[in-house]
Backbone as CSV, one residue per row, in Angstrom:
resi,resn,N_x,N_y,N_z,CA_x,CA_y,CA_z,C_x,C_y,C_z
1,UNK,-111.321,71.979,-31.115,-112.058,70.891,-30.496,-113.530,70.926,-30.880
2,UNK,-113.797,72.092,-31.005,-115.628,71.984,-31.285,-115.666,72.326,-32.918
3,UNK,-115.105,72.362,-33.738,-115.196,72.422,-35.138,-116.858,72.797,-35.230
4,UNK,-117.571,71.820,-34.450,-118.885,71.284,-35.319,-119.496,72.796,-34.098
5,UNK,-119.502,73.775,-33.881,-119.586,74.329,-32.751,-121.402,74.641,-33.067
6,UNK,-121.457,75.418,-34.546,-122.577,76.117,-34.965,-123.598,74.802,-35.324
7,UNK,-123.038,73.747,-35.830,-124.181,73.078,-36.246,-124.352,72.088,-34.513
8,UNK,-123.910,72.231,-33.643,-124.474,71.784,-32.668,-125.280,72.683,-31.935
9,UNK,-124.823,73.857,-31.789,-125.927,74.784,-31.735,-127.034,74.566,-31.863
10,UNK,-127.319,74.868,-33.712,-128.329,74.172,-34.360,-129.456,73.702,-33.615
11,UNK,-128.481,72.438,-33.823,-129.692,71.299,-33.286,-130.118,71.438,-31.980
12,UNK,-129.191,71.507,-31.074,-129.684,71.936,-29.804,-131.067,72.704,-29.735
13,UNK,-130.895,73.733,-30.415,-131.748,75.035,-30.622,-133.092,74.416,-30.856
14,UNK,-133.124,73.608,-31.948,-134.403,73.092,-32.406,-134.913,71.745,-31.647
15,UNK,-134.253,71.362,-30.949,-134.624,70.438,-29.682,-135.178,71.641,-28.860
16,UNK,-135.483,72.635,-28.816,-136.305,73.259,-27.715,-137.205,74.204,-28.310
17,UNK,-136.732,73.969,-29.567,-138.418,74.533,-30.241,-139.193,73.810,-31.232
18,UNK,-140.195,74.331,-31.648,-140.961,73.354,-32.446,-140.480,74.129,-33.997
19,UNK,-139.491,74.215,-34.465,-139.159,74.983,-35.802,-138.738,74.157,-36.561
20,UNK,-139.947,74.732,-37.934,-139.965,73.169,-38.501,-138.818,73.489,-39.531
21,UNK,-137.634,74.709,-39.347,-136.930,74.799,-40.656,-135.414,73.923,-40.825
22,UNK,-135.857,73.235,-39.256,-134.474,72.321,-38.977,-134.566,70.988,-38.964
23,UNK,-133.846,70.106,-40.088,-134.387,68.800,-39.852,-133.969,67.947,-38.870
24,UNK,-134.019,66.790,-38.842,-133.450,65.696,-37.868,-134.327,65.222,-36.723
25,UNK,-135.149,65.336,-36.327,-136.547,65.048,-35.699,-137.510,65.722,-35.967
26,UNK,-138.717,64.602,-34.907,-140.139,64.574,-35.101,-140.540,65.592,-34.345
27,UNK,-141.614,66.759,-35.034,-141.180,68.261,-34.099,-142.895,67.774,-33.356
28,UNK,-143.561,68.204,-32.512,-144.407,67.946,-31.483,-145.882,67.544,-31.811
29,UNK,-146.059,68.238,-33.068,-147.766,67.956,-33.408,-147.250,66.896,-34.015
30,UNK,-146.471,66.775,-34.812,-146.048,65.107,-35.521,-145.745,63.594,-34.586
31,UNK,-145.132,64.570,-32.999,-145.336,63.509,-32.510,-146.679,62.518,-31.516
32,UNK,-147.931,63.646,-31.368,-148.891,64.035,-31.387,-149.419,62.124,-32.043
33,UNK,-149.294,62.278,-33.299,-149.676,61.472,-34.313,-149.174,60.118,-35.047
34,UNK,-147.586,60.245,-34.400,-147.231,59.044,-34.191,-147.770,58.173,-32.502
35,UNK,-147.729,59.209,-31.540,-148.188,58.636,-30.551,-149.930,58.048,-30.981
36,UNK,-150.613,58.143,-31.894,-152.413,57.662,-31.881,-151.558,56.280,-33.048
37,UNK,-150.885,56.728,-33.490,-150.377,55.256,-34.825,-149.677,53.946,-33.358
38,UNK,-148.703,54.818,-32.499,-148.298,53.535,-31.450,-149.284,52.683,-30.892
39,UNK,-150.055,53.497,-30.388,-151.488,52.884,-29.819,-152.052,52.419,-30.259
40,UNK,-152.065,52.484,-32.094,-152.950,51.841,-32.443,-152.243,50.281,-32.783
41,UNK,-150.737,50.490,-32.653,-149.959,49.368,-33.165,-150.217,48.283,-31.971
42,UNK,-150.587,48.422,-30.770,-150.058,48.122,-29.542,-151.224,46.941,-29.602
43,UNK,-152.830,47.358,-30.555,-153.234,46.230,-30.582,-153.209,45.279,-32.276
44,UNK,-151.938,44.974,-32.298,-151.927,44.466,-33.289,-150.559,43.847,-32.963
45,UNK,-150.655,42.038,-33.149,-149.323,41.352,-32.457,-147.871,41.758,-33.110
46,UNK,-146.874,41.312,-32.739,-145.686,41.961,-33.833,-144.931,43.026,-33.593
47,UNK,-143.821,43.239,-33.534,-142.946,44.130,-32.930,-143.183,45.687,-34.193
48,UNK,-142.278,47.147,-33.450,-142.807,47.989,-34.033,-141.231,48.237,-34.392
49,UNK,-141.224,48.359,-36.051,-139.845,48.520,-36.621,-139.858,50.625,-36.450
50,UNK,-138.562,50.759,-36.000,-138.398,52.173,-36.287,-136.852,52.271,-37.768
51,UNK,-136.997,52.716,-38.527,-135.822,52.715,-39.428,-135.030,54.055,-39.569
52,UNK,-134.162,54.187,-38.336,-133.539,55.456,-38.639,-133.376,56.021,-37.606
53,UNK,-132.215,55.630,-36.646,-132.403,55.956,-34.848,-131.872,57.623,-34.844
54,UNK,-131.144,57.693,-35.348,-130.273,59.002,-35.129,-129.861,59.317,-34.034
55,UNK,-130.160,59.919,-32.750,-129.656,59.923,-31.639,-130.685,58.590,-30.555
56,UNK,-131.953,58.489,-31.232,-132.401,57.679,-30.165,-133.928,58.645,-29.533
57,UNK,-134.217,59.629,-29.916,-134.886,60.689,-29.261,-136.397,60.306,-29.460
58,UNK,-136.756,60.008,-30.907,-137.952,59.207,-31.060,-138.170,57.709,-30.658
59,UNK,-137.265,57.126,-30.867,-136.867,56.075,-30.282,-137.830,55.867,-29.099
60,UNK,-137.134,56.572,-27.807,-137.562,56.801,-26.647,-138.989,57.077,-26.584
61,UNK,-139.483,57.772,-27.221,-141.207,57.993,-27.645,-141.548,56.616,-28.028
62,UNK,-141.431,56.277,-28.649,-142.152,54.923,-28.946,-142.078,53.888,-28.049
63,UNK,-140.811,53.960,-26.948,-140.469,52.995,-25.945,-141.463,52.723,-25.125
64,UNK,-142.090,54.477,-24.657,-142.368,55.040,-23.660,-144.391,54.458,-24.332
65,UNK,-144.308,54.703,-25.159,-146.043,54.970,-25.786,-146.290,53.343,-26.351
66,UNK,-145.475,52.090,-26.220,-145.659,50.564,-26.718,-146.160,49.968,-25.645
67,UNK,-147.075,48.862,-25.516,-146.443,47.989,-24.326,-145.177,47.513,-24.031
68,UNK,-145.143,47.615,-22.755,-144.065,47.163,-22.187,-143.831,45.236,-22.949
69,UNK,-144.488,44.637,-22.998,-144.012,43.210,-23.704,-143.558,43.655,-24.908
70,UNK,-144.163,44.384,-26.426,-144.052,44.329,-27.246,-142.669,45.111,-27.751
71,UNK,-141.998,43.911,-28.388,-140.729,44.666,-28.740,-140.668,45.410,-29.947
72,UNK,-139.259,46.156,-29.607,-139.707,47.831,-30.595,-137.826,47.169,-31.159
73,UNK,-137.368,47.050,-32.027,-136.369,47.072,-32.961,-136.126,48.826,-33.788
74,UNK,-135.032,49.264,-33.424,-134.462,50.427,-34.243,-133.388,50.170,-34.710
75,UNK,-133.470,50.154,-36.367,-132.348,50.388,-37.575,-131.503,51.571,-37.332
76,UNK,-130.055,51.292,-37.390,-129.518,52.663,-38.065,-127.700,52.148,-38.318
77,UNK,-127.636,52.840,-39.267,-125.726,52.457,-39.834,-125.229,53.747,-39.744
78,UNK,-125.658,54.436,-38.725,-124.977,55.428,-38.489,-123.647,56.190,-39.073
79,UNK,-124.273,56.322,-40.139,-123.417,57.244,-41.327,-123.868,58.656,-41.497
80,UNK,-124.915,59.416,-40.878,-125.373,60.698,-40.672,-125.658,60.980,-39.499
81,UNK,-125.537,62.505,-39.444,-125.811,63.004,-37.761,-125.527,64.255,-38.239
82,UNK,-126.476,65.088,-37.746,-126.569,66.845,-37.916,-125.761,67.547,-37.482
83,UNK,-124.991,66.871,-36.526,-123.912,67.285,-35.808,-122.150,66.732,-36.181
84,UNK,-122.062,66.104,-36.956,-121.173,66.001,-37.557,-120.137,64.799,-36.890
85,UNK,-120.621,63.967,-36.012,-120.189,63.119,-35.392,-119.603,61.755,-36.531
86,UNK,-118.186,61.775,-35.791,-117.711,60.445,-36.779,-118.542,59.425,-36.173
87,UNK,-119.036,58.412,-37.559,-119.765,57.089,-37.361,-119.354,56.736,-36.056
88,UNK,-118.250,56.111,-35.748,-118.354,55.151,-34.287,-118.452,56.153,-33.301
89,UNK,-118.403,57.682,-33.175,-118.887,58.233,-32.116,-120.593,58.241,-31.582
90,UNK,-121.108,58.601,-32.909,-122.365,58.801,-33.500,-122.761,57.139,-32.489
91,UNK,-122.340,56.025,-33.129,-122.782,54.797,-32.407,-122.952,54.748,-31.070
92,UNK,-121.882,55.005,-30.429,-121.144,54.836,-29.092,-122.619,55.836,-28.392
93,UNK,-122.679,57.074,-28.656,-123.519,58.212,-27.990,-124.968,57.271,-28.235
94,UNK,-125.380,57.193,-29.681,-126.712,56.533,-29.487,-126.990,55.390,-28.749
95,UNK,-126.140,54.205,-28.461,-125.732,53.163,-27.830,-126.088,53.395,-26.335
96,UNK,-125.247,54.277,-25.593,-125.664,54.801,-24.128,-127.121,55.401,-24.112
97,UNK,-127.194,56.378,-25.175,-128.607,57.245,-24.483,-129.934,56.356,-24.612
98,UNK,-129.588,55.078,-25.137,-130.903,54.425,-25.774,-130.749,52.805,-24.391
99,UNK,-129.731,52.921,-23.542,-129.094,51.473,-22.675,-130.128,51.547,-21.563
100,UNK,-130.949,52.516,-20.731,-132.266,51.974,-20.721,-133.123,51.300,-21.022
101,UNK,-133.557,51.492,-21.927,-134.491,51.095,-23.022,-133.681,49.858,-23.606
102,UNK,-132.858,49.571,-24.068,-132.264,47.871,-24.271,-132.315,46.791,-23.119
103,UNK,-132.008,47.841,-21.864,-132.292,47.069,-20.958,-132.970,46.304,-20.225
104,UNK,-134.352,47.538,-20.220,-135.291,47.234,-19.471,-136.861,47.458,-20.313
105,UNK,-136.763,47.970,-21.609,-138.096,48.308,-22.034,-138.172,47.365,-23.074
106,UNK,-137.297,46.213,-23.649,-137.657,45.492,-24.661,-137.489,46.089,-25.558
107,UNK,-136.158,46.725,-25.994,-136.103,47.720,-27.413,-134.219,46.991,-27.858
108,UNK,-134.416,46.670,-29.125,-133.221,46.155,-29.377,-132.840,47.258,-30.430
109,UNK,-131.298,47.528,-30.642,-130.406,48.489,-31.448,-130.165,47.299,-32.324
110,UNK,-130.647,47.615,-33.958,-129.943,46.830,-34.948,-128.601,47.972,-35.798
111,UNK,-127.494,47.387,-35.441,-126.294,48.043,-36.283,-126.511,48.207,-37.659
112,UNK,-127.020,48.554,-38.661,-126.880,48.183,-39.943,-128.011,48.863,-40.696
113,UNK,-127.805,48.150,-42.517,-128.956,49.394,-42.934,-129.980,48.619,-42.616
114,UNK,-131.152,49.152,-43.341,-132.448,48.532,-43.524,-132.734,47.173,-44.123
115,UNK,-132.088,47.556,-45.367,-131.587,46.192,-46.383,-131.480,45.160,-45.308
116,UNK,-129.945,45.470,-44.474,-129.415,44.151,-43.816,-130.551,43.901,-42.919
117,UNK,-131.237,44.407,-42.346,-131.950,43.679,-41.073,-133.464,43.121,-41.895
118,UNK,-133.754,43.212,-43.121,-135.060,42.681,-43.621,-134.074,41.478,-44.450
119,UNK,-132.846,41.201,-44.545,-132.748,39.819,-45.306,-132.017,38.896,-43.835
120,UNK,-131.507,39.493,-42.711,-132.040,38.781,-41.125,-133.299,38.680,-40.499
121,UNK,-134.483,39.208,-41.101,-135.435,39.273,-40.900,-136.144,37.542,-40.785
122,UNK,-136.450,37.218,-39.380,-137.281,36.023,-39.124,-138.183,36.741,-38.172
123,UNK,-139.045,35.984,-38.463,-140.468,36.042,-36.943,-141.497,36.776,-37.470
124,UNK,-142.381,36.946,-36.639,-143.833,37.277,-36.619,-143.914,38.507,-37.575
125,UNK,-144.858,38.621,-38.623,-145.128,40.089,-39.279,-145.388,41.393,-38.216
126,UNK,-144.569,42.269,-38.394,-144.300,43.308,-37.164,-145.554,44.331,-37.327
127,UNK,-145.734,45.012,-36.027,-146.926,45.921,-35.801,-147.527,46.569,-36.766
128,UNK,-145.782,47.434,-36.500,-145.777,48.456,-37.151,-144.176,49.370,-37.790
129,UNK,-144.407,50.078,-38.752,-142.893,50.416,-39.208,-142.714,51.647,-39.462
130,UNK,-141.754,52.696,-38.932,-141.817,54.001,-38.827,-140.344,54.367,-39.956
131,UNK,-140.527,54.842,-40.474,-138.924,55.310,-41.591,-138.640,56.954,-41.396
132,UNK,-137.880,56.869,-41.415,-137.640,57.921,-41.158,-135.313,58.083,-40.953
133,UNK,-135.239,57.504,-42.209,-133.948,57.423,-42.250,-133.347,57.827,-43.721
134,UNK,-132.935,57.261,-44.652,-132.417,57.619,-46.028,-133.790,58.377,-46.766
135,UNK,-133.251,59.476,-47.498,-134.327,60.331,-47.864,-134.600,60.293,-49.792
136,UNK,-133.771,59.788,-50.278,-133.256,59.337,-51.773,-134.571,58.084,-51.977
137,UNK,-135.419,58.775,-52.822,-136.577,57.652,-53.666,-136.417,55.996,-53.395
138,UNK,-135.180,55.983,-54.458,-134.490,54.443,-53.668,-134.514,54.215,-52.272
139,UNK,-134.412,54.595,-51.604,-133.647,54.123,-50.233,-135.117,53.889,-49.460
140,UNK,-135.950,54.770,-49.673,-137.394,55.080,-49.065,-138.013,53.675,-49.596
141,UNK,-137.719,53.707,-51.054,-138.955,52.417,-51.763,-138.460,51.166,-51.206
142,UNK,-137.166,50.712,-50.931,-136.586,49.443,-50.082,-137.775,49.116,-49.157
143,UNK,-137.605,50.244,-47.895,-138.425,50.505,-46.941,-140.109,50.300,-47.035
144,UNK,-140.186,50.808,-47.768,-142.086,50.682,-47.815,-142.176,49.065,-49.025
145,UNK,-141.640,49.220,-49.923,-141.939,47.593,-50.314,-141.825,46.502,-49.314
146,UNK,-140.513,46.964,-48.748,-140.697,45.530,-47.650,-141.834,45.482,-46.242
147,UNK,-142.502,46.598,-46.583,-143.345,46.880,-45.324,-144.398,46.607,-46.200
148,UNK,-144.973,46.555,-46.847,-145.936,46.355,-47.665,-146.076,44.709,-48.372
149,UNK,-144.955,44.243,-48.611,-144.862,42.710,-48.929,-144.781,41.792,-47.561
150,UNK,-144.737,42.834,-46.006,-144.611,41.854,-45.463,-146.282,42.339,-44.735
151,UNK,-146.960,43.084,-45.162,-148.412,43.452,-45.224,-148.378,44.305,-43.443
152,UNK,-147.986,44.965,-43.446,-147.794,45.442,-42.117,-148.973,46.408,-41.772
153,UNK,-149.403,46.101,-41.038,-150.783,46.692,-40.570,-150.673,48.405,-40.612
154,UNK,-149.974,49.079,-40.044,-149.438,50.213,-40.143,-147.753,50.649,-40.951
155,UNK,-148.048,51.773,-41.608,-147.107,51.654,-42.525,-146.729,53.432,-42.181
156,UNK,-145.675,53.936,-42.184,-145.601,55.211,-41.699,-144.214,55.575,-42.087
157,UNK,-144.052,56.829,-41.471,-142.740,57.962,-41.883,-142.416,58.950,-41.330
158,UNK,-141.695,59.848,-41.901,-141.018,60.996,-41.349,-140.780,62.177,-42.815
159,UNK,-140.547,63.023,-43.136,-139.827,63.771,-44.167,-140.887,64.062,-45.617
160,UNK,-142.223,63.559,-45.537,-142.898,63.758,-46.541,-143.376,65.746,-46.537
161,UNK,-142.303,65.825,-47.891,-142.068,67.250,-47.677,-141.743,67.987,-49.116
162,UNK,-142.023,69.220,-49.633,-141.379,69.475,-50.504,-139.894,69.331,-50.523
163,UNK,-138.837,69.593,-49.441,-137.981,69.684,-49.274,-137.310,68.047,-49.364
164,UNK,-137.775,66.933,-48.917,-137.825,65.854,-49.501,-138.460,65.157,-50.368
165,UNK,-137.900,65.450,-51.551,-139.043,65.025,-52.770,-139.195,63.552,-53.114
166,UNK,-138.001,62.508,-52.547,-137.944,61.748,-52.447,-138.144,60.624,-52.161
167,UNK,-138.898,61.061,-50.252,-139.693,60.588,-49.698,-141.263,60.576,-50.182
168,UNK,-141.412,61.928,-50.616,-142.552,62.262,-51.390,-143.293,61.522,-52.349
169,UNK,-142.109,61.163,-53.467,-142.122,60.368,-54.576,-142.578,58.984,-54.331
170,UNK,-141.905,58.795,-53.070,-141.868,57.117,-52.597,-143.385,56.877,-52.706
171,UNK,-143.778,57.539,-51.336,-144.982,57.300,-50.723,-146.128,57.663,-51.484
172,UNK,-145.976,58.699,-52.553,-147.445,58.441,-53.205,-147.450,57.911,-54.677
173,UNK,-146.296,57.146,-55.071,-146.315,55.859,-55.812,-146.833,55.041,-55.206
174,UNK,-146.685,54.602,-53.952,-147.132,53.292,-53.011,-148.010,53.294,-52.892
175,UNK,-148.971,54.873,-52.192,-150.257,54.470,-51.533,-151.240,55.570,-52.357
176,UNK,-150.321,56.199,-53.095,-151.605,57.378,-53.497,-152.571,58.568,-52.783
177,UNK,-153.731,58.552,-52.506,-154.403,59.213,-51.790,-154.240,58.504,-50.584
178,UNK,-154.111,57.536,-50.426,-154.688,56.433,-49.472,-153.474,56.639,-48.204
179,UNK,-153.745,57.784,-47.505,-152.620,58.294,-46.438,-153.215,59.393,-46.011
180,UNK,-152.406,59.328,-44.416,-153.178,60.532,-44.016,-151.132,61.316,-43.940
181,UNK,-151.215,62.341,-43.493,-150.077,63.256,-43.482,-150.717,64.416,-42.263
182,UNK,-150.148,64.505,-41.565,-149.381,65.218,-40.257,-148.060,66.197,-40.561
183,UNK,-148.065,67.499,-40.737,-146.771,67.830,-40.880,-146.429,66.933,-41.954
184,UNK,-144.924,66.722,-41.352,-144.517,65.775,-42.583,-144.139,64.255,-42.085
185,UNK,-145.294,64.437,-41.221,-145.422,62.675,-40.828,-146.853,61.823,-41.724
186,UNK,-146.505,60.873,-42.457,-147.310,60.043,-42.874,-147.619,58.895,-42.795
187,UNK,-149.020,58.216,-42.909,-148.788,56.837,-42.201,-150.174,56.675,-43.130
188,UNK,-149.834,55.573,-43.416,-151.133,54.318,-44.342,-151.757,53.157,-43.105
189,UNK,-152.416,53.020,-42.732,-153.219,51.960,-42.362,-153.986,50.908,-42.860
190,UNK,-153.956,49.974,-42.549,-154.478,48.499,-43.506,-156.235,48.722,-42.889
């Protein structure tokens, strides 16, 4: 029944510490620094894209640190999880832990990749956009071109790391020097 026994462990484990040798979230000084990027999104009209819910955990940080009017949209096609959860479980779990926050904080769950929700994409140029989902050069550059063609005041991330070279690659083709980096949180400002 618990197959996945050790890698839930894992994660567990690193949900109660700040050890940066485990991936899958934003470990505390990083979130430190997305919380001064929310605030700063909060005055700027336009909802705040997150790309890459995973369980919902940052999610909830950003719920918690937005205005309450300004809506917060989180991507995810829930095809990964550290824990080894089949896709529609993976859904179902993020679905509940995030039904607060759909409910009552103005935060909508988009099913799907990134791709799909920027060619459904109508309305106002958004706050702000946090990635922190596919880690492959490609998958990253989708992400920041369309955040950048749609001129997004704040432009940000997750995984800028040796260990993700990908993300790496992305972001300083895009912006160059012109970024600040946190851990391996990064964010461009207009």
């Amino acid at each position: 029944m618990w197959r996945n026994r050790n890698a839930i462990r894992r994660f567990l484990e690193f949900c109660e510490s700040s050890d940066a040798s485990y991936s899958g979230s934003v470990l505390p000084l990083e979130l430190e620094f997305l919380h001064e990027l929310v605030l700063l999104a909060n005055s700027f009209p336009g909802e705040i894209i997150e790309v890459g819910t995973l369980f919902g955990f940052t999610t909830q940080q950003l719920a918690i640190w937005k205005r309450s009017e300004k809506p917060l949209t989180t991507i995810d096609n829930f095809s990964w999880n550290p824990i080894g959860m089949p896709d529609s479980a993976h859904r179902a779990f993020t679905t509940r832990n995030l039904c607060y926050l759909t409910e009552k904080l103005n935060v909508k769950l988009f099913s799907g990749t990134s791709a799909d929700y920027y060619n459904r994409f109508v309305g106002a140029k958004p706050a702000m956009i946090f990635i922190d989902d596919g880690h492959a050069y490609e998958e990253v550059m989708v992400d920041v071109r369309w955040a950048v063609q749609m001129k997004i005041p704040i432009i940000c991330g997750h995984d800028y790391s040796a260990d993700h070279t990908g993300v790496t690659r992305a972001v300083d083709e895009v912006f160059g020097g012109n970024k600040k980096v946190v851990g391996s949180l990064w964010a461009h400002v207009l």
